[in-house]
PDB file of N, CA, C and O in Angstrom:
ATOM      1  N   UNK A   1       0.840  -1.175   0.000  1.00  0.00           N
ATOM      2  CA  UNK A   1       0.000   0.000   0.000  1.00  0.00           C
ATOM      3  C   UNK A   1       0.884   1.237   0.000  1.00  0.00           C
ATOM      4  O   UNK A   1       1.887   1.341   0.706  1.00  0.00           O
ATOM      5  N   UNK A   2       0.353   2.358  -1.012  1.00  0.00           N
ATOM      6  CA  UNK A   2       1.648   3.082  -1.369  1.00  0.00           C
ATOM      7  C   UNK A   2       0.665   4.768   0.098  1.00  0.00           C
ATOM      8  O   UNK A   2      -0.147   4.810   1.021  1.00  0.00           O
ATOM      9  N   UNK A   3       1.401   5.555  -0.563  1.00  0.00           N
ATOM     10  CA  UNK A   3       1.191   6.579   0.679  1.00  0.00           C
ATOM     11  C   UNK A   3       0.369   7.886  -0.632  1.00  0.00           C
ATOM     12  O   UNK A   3       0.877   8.453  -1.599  1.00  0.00           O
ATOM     13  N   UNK A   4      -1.190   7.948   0.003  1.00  0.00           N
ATOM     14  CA  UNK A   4      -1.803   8.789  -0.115  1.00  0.00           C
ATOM     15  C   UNK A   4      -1.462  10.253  -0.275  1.00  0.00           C
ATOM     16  O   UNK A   4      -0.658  10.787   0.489  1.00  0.00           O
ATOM     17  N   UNK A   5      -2.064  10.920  -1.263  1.00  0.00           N
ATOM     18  CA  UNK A   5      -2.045  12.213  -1.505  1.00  0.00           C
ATOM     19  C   UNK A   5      -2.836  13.343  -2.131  1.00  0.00           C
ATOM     20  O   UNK A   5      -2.909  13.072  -3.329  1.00  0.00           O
ATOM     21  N   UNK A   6      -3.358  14.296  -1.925  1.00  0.00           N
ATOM     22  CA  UNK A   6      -4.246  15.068  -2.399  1.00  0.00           C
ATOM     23  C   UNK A   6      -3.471  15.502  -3.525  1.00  0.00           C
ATOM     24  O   UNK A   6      -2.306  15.881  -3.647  1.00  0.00           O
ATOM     25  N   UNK A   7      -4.680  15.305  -4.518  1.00  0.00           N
ATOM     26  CA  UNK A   7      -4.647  15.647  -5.683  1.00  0.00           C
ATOM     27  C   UNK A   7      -4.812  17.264  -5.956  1.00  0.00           C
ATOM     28  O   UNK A   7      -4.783  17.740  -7.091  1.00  0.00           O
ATOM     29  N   UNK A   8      -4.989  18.038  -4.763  1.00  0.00           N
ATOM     30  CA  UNK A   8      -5.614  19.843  -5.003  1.00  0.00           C
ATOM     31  C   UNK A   8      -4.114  20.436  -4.062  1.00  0.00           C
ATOM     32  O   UNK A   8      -3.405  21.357  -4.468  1.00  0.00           O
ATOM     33  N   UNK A   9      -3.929  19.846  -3.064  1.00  0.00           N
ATOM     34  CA  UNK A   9      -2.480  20.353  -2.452  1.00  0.00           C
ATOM     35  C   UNK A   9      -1.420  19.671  -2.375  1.00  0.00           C
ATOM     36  O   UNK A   9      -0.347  20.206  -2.097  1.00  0.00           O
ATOM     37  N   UNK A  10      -1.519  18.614  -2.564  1.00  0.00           N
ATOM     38  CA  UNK A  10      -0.015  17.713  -2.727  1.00  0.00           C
ATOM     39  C   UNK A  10       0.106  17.445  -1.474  1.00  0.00           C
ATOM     40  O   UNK A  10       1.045  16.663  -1.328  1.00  0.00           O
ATOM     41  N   UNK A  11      -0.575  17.815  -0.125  1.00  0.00           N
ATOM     42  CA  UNK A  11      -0.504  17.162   0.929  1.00  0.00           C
ATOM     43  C   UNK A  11      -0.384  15.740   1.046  1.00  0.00           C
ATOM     44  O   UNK A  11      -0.754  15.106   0.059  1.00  0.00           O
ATOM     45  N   UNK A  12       0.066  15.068   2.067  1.00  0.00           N
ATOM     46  CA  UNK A  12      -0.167  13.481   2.164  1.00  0.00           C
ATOM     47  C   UNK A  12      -0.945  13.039   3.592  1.00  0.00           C
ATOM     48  O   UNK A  12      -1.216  11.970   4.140  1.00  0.00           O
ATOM     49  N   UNK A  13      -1.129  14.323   3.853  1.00  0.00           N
ATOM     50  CA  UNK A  13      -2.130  14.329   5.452  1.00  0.00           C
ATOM     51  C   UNK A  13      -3.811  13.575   5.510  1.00  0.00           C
ATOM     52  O   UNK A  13      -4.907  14.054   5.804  1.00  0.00           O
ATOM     53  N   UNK A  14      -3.516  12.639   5.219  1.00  0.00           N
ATOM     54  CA  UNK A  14      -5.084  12.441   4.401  1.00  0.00           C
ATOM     55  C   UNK A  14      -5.784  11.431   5.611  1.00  0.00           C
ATOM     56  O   UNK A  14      -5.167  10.530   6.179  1.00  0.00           O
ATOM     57  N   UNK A  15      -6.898  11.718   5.808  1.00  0.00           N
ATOM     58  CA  UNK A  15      -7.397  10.885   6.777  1.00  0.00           C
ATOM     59  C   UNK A  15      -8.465   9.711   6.338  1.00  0.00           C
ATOM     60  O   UNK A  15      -8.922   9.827   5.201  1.00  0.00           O
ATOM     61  N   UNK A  16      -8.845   8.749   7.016  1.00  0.00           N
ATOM     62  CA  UNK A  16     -10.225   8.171   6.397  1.00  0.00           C
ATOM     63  C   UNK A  16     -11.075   8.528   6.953  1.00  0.00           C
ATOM     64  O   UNK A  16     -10.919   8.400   8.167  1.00  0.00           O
ATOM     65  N   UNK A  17     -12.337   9.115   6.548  1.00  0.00           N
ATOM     66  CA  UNK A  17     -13.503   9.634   7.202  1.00  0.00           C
ATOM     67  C   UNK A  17     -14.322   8.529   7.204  1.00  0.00           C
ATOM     68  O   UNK A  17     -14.988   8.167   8.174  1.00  0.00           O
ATOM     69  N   UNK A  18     -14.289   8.093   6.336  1.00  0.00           N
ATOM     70  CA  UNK A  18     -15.679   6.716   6.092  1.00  0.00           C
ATOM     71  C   UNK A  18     -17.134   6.854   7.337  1.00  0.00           C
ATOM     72  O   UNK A  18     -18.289   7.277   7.385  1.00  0.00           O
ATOM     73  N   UNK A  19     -16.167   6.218   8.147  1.00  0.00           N
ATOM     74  CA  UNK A  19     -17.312   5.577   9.501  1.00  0.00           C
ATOM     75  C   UNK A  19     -17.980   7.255  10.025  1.00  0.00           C
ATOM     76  O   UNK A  19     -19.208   7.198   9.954  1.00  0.00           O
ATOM     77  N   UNK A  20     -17.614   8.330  10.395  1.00  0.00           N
ATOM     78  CA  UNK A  20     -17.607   9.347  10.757  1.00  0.00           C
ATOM     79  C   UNK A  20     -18.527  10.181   9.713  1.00  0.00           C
ATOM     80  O   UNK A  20     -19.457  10.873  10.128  1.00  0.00           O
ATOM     81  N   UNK A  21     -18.215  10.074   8.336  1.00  0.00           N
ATOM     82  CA  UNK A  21     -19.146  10.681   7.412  1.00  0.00           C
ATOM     83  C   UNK A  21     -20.336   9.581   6.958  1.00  0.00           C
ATOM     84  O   UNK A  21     -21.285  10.025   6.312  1.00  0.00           O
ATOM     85  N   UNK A  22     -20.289   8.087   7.306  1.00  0.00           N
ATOM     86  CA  UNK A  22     -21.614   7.706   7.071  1.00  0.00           C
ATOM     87  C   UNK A  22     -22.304   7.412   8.112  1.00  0.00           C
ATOM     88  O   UNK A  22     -23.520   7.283   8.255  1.00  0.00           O
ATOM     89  N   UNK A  23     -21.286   7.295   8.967  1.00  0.00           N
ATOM     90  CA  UNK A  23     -22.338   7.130  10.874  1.00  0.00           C
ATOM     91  C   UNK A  23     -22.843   5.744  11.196  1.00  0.00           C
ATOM     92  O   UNK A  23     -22.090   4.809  10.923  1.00  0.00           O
ATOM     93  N   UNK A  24     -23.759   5.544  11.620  1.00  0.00           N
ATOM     94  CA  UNK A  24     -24.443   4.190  12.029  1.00  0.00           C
ATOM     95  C   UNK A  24     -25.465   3.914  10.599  1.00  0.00           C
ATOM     96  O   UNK A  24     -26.136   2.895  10.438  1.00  0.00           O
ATOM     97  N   UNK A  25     -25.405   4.943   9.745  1.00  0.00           N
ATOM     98  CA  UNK A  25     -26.636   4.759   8.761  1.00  0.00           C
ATOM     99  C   UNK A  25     -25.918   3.634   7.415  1.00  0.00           C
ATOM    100  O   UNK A  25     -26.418   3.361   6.323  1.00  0.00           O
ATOM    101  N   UNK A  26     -24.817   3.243   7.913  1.00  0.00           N
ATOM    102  CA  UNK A  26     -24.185   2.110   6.806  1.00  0.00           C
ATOM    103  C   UNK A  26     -24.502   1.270   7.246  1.00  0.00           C
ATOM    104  O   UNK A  26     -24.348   0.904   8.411  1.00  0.00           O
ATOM    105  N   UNK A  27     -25.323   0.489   5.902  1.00  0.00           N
ATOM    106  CA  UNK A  27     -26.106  -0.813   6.381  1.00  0.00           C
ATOM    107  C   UNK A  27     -25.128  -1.865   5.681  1.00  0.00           C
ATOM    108  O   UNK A  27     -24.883  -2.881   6.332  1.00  0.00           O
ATOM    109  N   UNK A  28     -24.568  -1.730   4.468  1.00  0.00           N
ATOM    110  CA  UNK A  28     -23.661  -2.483   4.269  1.00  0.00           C
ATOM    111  C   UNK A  28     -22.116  -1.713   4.112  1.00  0.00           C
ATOM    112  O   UNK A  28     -21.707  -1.215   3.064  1.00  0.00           O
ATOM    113  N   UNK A  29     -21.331  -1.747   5.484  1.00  0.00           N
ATOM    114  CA  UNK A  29     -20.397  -1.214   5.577  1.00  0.00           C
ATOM    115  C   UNK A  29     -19.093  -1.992   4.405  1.00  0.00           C
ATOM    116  O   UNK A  29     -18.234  -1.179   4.063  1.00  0.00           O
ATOM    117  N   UNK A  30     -19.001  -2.786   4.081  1.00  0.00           N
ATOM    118  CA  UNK A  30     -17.759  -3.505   3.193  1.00  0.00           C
ATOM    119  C   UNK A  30     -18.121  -3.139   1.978  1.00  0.00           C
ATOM    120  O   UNK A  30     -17.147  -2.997   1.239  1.00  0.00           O
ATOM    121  N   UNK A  31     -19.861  -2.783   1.137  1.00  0.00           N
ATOM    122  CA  UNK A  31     -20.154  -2.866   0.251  1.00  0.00           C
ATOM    123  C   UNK A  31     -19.747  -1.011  -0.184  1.00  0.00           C
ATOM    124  O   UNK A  31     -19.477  -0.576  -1.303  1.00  0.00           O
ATOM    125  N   UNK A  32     -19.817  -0.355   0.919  1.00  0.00           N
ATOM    126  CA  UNK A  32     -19.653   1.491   0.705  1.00  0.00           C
ATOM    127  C   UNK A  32     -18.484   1.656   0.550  1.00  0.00           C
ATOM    128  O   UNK A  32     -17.725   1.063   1.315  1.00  0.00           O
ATOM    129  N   UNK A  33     -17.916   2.556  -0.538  1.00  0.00           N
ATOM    130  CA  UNK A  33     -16.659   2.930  -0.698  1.00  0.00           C
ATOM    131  C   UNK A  33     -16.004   3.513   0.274  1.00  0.00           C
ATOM    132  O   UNK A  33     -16.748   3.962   1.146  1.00  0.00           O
ATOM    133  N   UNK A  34     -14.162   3.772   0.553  1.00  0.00           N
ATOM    134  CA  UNK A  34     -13.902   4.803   1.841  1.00  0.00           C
ATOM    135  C   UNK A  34     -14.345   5.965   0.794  1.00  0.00           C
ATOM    136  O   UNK A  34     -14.837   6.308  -0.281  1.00  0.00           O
ATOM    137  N   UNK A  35     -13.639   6.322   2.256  1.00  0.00           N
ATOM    138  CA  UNK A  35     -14.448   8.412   1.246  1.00  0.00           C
ATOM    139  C   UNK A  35     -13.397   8.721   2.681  1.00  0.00           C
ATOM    140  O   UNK A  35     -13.641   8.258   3.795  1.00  0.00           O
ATOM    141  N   UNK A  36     -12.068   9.701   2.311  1.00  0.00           N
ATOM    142  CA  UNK A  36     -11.108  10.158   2.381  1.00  0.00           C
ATOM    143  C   UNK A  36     -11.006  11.703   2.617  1.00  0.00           C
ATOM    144  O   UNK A  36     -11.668  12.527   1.986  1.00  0.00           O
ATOM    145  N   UNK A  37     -10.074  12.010   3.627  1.00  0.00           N
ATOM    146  CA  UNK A  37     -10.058  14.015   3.509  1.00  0.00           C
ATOM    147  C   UNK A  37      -8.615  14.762   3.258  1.00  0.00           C
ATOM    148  O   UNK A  37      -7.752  14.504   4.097  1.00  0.00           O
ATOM    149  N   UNK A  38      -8.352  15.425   2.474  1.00  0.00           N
ATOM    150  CA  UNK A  38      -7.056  15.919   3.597  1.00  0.00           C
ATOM    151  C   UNK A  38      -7.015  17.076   4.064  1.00  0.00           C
ATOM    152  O   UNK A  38      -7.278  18.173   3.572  1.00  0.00           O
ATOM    153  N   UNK A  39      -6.580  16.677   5.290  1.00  0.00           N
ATOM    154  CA  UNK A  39      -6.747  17.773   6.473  1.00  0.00           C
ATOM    155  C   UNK A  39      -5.685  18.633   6.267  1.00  0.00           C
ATOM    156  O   UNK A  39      -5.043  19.088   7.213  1.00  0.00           O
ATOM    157  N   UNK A  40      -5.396  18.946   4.884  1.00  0.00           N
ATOM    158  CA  UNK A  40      -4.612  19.966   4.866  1.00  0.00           C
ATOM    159  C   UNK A  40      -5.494  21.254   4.321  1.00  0.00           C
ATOM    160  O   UNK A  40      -5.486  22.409   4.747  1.00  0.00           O
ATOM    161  N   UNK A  41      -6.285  20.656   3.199  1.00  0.00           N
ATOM    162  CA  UNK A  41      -7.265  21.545   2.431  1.00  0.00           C
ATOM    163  C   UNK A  41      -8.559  21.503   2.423  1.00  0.00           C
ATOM    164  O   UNK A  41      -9.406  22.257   1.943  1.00  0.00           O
ATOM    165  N   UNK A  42      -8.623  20.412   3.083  1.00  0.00           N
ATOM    166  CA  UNK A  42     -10.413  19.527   3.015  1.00  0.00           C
ATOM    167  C   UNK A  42     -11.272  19.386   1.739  1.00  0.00           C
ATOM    168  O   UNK A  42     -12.454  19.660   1.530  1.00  0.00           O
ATOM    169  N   UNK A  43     -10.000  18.711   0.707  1.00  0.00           N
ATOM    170  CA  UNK A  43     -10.476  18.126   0.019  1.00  0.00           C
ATOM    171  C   UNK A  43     -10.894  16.560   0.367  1.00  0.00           C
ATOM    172  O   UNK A  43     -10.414  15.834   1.238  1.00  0.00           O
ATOM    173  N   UNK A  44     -12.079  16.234  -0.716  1.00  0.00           N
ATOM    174  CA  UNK A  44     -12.908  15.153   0.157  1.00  0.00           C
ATOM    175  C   UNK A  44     -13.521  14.384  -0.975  1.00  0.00           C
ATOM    176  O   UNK A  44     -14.443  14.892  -1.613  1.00  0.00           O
ATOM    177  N   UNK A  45     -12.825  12.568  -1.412  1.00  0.00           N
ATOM    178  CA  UNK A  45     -13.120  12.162  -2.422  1.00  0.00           C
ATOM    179  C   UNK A  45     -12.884  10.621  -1.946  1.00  0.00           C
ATOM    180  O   UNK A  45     -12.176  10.306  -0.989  1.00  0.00           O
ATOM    181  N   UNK A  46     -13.605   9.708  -2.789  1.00  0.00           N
ATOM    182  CA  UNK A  46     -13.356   8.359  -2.569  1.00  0.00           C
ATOM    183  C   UNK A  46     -11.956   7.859  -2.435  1.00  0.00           C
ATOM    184  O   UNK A  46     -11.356   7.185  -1.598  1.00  0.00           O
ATOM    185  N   UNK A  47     -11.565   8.614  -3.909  1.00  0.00           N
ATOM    186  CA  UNK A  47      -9.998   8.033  -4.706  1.00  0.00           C
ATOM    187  C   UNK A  47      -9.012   9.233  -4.522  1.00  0.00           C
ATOM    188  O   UNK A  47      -9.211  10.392  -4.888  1.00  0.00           O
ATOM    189  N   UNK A  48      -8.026   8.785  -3.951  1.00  0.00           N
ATOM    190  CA  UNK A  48      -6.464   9.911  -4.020  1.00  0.00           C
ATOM    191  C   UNK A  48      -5.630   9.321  -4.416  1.00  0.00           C
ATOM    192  O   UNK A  48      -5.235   8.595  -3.504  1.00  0.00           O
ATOM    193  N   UNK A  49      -4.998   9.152  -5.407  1.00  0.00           N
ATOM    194  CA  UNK A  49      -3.823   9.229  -5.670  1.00  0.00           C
ATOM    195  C   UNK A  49      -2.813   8.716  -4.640  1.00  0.00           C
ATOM    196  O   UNK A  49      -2.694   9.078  -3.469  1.00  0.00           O
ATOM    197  N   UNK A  50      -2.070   7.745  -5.356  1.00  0.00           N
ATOM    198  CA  UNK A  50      -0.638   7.318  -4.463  1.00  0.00           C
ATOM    199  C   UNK A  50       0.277   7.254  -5.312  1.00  0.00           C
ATOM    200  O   UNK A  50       0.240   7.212  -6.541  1.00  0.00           O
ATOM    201  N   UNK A  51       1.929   7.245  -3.869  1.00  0.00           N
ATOM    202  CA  UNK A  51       2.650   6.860  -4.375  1.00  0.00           C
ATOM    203  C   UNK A  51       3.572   6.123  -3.729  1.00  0.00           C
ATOM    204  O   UNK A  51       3.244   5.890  -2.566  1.00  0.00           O
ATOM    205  N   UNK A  52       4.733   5.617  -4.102  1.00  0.00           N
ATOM    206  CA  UNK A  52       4.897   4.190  -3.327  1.00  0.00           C
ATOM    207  C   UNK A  52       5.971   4.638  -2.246  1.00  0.00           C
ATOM    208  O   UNK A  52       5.950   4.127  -1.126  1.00  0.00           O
ATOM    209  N   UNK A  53       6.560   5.240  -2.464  1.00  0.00           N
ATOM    210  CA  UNK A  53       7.423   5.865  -0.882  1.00  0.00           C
ATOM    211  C   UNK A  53       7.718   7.358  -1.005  1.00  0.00           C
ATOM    212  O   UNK A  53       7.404   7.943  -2.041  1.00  0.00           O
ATOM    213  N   UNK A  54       8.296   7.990  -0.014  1.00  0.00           N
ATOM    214  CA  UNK A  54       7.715   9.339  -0.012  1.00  0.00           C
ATOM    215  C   UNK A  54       9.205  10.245  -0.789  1.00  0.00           C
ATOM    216  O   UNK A  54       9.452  11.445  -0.668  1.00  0.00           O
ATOM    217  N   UNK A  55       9.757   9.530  -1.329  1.00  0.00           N
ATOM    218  CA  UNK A  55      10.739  10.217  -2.463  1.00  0.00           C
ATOM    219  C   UNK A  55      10.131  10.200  -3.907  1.00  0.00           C
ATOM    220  O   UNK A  55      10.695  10.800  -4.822  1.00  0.00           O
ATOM    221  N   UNK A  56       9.093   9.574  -4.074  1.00  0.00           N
ATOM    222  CA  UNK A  56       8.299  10.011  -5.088  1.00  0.00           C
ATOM    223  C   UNK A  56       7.486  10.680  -4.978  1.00  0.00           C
ATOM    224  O   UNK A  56       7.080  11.363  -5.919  1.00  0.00           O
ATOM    225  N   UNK A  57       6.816  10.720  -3.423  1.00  0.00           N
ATOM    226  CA  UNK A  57       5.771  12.426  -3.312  1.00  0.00           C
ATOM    227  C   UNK A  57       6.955  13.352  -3.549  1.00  0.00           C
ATOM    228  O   UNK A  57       6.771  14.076  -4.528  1.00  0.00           O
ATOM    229  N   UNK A  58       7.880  13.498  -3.057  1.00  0.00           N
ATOM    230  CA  UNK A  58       8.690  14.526  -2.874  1.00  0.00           C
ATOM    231  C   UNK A  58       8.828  15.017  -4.857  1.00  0.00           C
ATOM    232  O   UNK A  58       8.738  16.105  -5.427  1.00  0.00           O
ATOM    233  N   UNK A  59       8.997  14.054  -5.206  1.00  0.00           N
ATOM    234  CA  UNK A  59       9.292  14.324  -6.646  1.00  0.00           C
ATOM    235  C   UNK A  59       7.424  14.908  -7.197  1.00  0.00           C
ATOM    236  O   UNK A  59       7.203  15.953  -7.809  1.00  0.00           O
ATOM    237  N   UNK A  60       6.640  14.171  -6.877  1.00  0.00           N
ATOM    238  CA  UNK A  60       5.467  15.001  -7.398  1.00  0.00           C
ATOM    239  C   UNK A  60       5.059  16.244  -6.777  1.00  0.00           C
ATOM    240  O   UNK A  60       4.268  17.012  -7.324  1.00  0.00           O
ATOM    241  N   UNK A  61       5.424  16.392  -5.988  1.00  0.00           N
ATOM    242  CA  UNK A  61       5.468  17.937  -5.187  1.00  0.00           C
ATOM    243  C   UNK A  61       6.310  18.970  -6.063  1.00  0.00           C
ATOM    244  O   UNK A  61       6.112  20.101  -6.507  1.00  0.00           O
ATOM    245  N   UNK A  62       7.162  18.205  -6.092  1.00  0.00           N
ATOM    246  CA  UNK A  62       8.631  19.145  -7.217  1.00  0.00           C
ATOM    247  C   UNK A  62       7.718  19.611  -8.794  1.00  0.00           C
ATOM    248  O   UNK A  62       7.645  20.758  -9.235  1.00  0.00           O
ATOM    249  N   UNK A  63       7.129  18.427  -9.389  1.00  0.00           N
ATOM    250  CA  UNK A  63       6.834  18.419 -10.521  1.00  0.00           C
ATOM    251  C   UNK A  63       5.628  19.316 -10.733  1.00  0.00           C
ATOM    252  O   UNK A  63       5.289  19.824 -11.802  1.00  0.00           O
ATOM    253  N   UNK A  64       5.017  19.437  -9.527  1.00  0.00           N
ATOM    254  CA  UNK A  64       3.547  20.003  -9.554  1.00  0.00           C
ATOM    255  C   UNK A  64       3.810  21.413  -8.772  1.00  0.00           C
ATOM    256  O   UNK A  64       2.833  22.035  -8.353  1.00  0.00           O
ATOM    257  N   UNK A  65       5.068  21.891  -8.586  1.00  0.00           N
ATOM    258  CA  UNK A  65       4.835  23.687  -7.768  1.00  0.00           C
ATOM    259  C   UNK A  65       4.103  24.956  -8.826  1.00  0.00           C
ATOM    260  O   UNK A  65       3.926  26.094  -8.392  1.00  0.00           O
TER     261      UNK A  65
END
């Protein structure tokens, strides 16, 4: 599992919200996608972007200023 990253700030601060944004109202919890934040910008999406160790964030950080 590679290391998460927002696609709007290049942060890698990313949390899982899942349980917290669907509450007790998930009736089939395995069948609901996660759904993800980062608490850098509060961007908020199923899917983020990875990469496999953090000398390649470092390089997509570089590539993306």
């Amino acid at each position: 599992m590679g290391i998460k990253f927002c696609p709007k700030c290049r942060s890698s601060e990313i949390e899982d919200i899942t349980e917290t944004a669907h509450g007790e109202l998930m009736f089939f919890p395995h069948a609901s996608p996660r759904l993800y934040k980062c608490t850098k910008c509060g961007f908020t999406n199923s899917i983020f972007p990875e990469v496999k160790n953090k000398k390649d964030l470092e390089k997509v950080k570089e590539e993306f200023k």
